[in-house]
N, C-alpha and C positions, 0 to 999 in steps of 0.2 A: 937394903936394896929396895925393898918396898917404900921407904920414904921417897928415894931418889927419884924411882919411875912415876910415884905420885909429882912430885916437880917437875920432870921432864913433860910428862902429858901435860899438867898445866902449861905451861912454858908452850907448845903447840899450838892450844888450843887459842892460846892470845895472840901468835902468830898467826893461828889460822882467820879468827876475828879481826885482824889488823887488815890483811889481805884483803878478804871480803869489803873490807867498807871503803878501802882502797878503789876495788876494780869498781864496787857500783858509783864511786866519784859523791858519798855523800858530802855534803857541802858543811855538814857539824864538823866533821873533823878535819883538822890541817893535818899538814905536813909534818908541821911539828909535834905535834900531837903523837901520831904513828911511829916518828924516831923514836920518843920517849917508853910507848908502849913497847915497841922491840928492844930495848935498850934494856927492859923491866923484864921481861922475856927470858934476855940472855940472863940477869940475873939471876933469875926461880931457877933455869936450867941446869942439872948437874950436871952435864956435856961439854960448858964451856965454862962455869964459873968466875965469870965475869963479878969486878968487886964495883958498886955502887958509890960514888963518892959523897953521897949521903947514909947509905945504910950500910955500908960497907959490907962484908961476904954473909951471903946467904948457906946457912948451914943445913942445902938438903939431906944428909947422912941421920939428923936428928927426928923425933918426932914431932910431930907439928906444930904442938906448944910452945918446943924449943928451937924453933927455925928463926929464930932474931935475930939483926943484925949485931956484929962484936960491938958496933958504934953506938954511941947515946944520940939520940934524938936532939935533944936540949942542952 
């Protein structure tokens, strides 16, 4: 449980970051940029367990070592 709400809080706080650069309109980041990052979000998040179609599922339940995706990279 403790790995999990460690990812959930993450998972916020990038939401919460995404928001922020959002309302002040910075001009660094696109649109597309902030889909990706919530998109990344939902991933870490163990609320919704969203499966990455490059990293495929994130295993919050694990310790942080072992939070890697099923998928090989390469």
């Amino acid at each position: 449980m403790v790995n999990e709400t460690s990812d959930y809080e993450l998972a916020n706080k990038i939401r919460k970051y995404v928001e922020k650069v959002e309302s002040d309109n910075y001009k660094v980041k696109s649109k597309k940029w902030a889909k990706w990052a919530i998109e990344k979000a939902d991933w870490i998040d163990p609320t919704i367990l969203k499966k990455d179609f490059r990293l495929g599922k994130r295993k919050s339940w694990c310790s942080p070592n072992k939070k890697y995706p099923e998928k090989e990279f390469f």
